[in-house]
N, C-alpha and C positions, 0 to 999 in steps of 0.2 A: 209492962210485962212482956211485949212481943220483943225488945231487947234484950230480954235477960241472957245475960252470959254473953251477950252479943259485943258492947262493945270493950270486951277485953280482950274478944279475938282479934289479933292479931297476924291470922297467915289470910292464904289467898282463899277465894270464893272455890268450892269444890267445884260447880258449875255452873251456869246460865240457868237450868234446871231449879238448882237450890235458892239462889236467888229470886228468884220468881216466888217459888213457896212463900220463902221467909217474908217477902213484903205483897203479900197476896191477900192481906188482910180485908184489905176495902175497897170493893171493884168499884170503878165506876165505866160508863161507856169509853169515855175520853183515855183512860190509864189502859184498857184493853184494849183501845186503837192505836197507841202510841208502842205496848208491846207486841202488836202484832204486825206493825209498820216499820218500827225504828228501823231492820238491817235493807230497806229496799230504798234504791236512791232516788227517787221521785219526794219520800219523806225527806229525807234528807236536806235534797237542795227547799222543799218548802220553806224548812226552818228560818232562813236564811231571810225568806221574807215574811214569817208570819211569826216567828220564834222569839226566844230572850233577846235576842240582841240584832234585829233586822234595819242597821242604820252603815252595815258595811259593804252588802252589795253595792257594786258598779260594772256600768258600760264598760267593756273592753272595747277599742279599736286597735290596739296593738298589743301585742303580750312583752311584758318585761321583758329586757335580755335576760334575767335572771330563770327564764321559767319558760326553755325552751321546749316547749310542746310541738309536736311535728304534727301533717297532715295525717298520716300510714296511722299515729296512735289514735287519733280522737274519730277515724273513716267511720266505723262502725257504729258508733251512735248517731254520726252527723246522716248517718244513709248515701244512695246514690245521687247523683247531679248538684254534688256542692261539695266546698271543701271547706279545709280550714282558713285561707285568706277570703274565700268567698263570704263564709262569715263573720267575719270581721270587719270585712266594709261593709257588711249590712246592718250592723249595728245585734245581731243576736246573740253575743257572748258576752259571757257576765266574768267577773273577777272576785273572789274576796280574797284579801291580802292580809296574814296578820303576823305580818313581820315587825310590827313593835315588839312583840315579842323574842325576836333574833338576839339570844344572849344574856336576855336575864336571869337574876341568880333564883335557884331553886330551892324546894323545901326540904329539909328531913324529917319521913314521919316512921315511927316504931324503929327508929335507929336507921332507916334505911334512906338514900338520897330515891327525890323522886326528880320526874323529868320533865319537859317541853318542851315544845315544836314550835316555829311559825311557818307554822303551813302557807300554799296559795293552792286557793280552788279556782279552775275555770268550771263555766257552767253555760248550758246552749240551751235559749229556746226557741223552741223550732218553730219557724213562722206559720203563721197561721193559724196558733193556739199551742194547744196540747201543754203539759207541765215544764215545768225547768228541770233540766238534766243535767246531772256533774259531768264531765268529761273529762276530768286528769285533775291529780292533788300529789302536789310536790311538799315534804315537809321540813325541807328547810329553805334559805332564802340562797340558798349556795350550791347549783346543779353541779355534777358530777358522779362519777362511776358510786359511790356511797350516799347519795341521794338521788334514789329512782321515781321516774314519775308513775306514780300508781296510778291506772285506768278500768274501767270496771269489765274490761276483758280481762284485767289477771285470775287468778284464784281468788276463790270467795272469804279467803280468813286474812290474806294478803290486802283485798279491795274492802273489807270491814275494819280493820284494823287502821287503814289510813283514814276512813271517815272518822271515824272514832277519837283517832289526834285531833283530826279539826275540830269537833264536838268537844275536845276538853280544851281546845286554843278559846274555842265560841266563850265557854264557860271563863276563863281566865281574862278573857279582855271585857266581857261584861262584867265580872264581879269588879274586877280592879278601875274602870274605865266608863263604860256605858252606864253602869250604877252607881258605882262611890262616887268616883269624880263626876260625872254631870248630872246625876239622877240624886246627888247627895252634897257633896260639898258644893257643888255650882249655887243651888236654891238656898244652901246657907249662905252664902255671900250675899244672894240677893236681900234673902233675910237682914242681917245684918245692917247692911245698906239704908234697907228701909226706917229700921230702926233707929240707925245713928242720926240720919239726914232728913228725914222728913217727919214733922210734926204730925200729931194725931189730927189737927183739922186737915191739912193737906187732901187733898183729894186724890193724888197717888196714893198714900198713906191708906185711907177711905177704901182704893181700889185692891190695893194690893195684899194688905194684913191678912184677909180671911187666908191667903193664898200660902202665906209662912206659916200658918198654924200649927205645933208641935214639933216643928223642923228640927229648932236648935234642940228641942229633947230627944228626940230620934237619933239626931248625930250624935250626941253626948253618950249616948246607951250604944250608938252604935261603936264607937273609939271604947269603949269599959268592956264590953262582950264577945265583939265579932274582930276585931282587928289588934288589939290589945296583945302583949307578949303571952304565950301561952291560951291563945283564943282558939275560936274556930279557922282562922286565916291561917295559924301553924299546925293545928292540926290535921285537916284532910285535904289541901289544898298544895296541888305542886306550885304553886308560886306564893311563899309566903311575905311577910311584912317587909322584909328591904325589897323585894321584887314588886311588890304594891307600891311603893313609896317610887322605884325608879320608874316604873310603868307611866305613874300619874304624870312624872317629870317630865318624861317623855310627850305623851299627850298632851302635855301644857304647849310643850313649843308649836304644835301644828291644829289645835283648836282654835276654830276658825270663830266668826259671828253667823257665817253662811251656814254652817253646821246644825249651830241650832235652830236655826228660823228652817220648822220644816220646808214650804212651799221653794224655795231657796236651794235646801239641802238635796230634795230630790231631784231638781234640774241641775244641780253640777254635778250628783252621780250617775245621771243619765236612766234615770229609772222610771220615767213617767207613764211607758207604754207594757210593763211587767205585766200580763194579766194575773188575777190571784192575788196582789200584792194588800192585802187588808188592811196592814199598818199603814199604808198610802194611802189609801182611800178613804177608810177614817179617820185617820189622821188629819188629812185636809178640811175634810167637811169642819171637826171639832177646830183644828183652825181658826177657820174661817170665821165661823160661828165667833169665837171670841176676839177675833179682829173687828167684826164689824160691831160688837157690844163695847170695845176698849176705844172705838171709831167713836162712839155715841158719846161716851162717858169723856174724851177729850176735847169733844165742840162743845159741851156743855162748857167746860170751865177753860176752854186756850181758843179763844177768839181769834187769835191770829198764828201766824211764826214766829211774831215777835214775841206774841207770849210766853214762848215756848222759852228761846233764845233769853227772857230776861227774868227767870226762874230760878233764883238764885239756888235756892233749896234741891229742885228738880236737879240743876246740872250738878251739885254738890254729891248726888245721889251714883247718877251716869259716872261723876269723875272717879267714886269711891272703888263702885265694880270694876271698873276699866284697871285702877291703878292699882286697887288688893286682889283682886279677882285673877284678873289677867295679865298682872303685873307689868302693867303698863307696856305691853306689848303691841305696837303698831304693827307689826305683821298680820295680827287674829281678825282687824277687820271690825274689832269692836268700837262700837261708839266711847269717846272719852267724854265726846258733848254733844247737844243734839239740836237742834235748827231748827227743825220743822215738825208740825202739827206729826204731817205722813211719816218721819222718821221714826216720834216717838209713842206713835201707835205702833208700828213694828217692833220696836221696844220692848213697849211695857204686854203684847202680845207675847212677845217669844218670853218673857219672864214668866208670865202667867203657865204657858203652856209646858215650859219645862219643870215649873214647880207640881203639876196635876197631870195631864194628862201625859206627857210623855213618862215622867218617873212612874203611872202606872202602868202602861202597855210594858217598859221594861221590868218591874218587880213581879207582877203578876206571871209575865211570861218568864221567868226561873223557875216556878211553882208549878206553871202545867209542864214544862220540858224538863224539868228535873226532879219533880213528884206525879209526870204524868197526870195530872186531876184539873177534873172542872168539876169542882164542887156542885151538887145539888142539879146538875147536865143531864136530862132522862130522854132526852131527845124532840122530836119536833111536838109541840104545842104545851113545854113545862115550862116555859120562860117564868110564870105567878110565880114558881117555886122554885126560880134559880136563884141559890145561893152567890153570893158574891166570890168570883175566881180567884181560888188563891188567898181566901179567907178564911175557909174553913179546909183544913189539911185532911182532905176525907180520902186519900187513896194509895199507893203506896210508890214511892223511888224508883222507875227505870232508868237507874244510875249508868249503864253502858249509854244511852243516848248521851247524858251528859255527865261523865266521870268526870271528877273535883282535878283528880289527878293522875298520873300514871308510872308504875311505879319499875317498867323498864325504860330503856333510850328506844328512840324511834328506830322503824327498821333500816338499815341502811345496802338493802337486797331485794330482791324478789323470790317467790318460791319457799320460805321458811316458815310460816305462820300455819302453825296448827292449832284446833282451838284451844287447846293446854295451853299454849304460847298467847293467844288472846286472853284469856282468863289471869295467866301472870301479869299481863299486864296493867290489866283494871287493878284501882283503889284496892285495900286491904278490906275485911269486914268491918273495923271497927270503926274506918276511916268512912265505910257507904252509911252506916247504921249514924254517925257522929251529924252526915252533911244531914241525914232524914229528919233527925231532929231539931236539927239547925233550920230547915224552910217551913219545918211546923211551926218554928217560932217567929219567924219572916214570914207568916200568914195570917198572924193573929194581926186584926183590924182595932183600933181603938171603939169601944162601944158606941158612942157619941161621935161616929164618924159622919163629915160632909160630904155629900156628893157635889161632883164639879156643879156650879151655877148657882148654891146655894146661900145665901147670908142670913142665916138668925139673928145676928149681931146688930143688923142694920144701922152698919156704918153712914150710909146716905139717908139721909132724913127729906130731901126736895122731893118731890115728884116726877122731876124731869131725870133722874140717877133710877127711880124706881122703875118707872115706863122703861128705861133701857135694861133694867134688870131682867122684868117682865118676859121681854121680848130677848133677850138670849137664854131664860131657860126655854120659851117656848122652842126657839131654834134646836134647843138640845134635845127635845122632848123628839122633836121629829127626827132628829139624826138618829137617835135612840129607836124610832120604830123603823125607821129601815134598815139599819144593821140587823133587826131580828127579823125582820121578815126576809134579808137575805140569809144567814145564820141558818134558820130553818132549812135551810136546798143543801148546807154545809156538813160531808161526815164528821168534820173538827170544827166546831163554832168558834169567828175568831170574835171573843168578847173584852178585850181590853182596851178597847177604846167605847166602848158603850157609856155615852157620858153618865148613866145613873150608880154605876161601877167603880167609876173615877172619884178618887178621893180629891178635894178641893186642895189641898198641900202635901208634903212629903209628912206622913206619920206612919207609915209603917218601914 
């Protein structure tokens, strides 16, 4: 009922005001700190590392030619007795760059073309502590007199307005990239793989099943509903199905192996020393944790390297991902075949962790950034009665943090933006009202859901597979009570890596 009439409208939001109303239905703390934070840029660059899609920060030590930022612009946030090459050989600027997006084709939605940017954010943190700060966002990949670098000394509808592009680039390269493609069709392939190549006694097989659980039905509903001609992808979304389709193509050529294997990915974007950075931090622990349980379960059955090396089934498995997956690209770094014990525990790790625990820090976090909500979140000591994030759609859409789409050209000036002119440019109503129901249904959890480390199934029958069972949910458990006992000091609790959260496969 709270959409009625809603999505046939058609024109633009009357105001920031009305919107707020209209999805002001179900406060939660989380959805009132995310509206009352979104326009300040300390939120902002948070996102980046706590948000949907925090796997594109990097170290800067030099800035692009493309994105030629001067000292005189970024003086005023950096303060006195430092500059801008000063920071940069000290390792305190950060980049995000989403210039995959430079060029691709766009959507029309209510007869009208919408648009995209590929922005580059620099971002400074200032030694010693204190948050991450933006300092200049350029939005296209091509400087010049009609691409100005926006800095948060300009005007406030001017310096909002260009977060707001990156926030819908954030939204466009996760939906199409960080989620489908690796949070969705990656784990299908693994799926599959496992399926075709290794037998039910296998003890990969053993390992890994619980891990595809509902995959290929997930992806199947998701190609019928969300991506489909006439879906949600063409409907509220400036980049629709041939721009999804070229996106992925894209990303295919420079998806690395490094990329995935978190431990890995953070040392070659240079991010190990972020403070704040949640998705790093638990992310590693839950790692680990299943590294050294995937460590246990391979000395159990591969006595050697040679064991490993004369696996027929095993490398059958490796060769399928490598050659349908990644189609056979020896640039990405992926194994075609694997040697050793150490190889293919990093392996069958980064499968695991990108089938569960990475595809949940990325789904879940669209749900608090794009519905603002941490379901069932009442603040310090209700963990008994937190709901699962991003399970229950208990709050409403602050769609300017992350608009689907947008529906003028980026500005190619300074000075013009008044907030009439921001409000043109956000989504249509029918187009905010279409995404709100779309992540209510990308929240619904299957009843009979797994949490990561669990097997009812109990594929391993020995005691010696059990004992290492044992002993990495015990691991979880305790990762699980330090997250919330940090969580607790936290205005924004970051809970999507909290292993009892984490669904064991990709199902939703």
């Amino acid at each position: 009922m709270i959409f009625k009439g809603l999505l046939d409208r058609k024109g633009l939001w009357k105001s920031l005001d009305e919107m707020k109303r209209m999805f002001n239905f179900r406060k939660t703390p989380a959805s009132e700190y995310v509206y009352e934070h979104w326009e300040e840029d300390t939120f902002f660059a948070s996102q980046f590392l706590n948000g949907l899609n925090p796997v594109l920060i990097r170290r800067c030590h030099s800035l692009p030619e493309n994105f030629p930022v001067t000292n005189d612009m970024v003086a005023p946030v950096l303060g006195p007795g430092t500059s801008l090459q000063a920071e940069l050989a000290r390792g305190s600027l950060f980049l995000v760059d989403h210039g995959i997006l430079s060029g691709v084709s766009t959507n029309v939605i209510n007869g009208k073309p919408q648009f995209s940017a590929a922005p580059m954010t620099l971002l400074y943190q200032r030694p010693g502590g204190g948050p991450l700060l933006p300092l200049a966002i350029q939005l296209s990949q091509t400087p010049g007199p009609s691409s100005p670098i926006f800095l948060p000394s300009d005007n406030k509808w001017d310096w909002l307005l260009a977060k707001t592009w990156v926030r819908n680039a954030e939204f466009s390269v996760n939906e199409a990239l960080t989620h489908l493609l690796e949070a969705h069709l990656l784990p299908e392939v693994f799926t599959m793989a496992t399926l075709r190549q290794l037998p039910q006694c296998h003890p990969l097989f053993k390992l890994l099943i619980p891990h595809t659980r509902y995959t290929l039905h997930i992806n199947t509903l998701g190609r019928e509903l969300l991506i489909a001609p006439g879906q949600v992808v063409e409907r509220v979304r400036s980049i629709g199905i041939e721009g999804f389709s070229d996106l992925i193509q894209r990303r295919m050529e420079t998806l690395s192996y490094t990329s995935l294997c978190l431990p890995a990915d953070i040392r070659a974007r240079g991010v190990e020393g972020i403070p704040g950075y949640y998705y790093r931090d638990d992310g590693l622990q839950v790692w680990g944790a299943m590294e050294s349980f995937v460590s246990e379960i391979i000395s159990i059955y591969y006595p050697s390297d040679a064991s490993v090396r004369d696996d027929s089934e095993l490398q059958a498995w490796v060769w399928e991902i490598f050659s349908e997956g990644f189609l056979g690209r020896e640039s990405s770094g992926v194994p075609s075949s694997l040697d050793t014990r150490k190889s293919l525990v990093q392996y069958v790790t980064m499968v695991i962790f990108n089938c569960s625990a990475k595809h949940y820090a990325i789904s879940a976090g669209q749900v608090r950034w794009g519905s603002a909500g941490v379901a069932g979140w009442r603040g310090p000591g209700s963990w008994d009665s937190l709901c699962l994030l991003g399970l229950q759609f208990d709050s409403c859409v602050w769609m300017p943090n992350l608009p689907p789409t947008m529906q003028l050209p980026p500005p190619t000036s300074k000075g013009q933006t008044e907030p009439e002119g921001f409000i043109a440019a956000l989504p249509p109503v029918n187009a905010t009202c279409d995404i709100v129901f779309t992540l209510w249904l990308l929240s619904q959890e299957p009843g009979d859901r797994r949490p990561l480390g669990t097997y009812p199934d109990e594929h391993f029958t020995e005691e010696a597979p059990r004992r290492s069972i044992a002993a990495f949910q015990s691991r979880l458990a305790q990762i699980s009570k330090d997250i919330r006992k940090r969580n607790m000091e936290l205005a924004l609790p970051y809970t999507y890596l909290d292993p009892p959260l984490i669904e064991n496969s990709v199902s939703i």
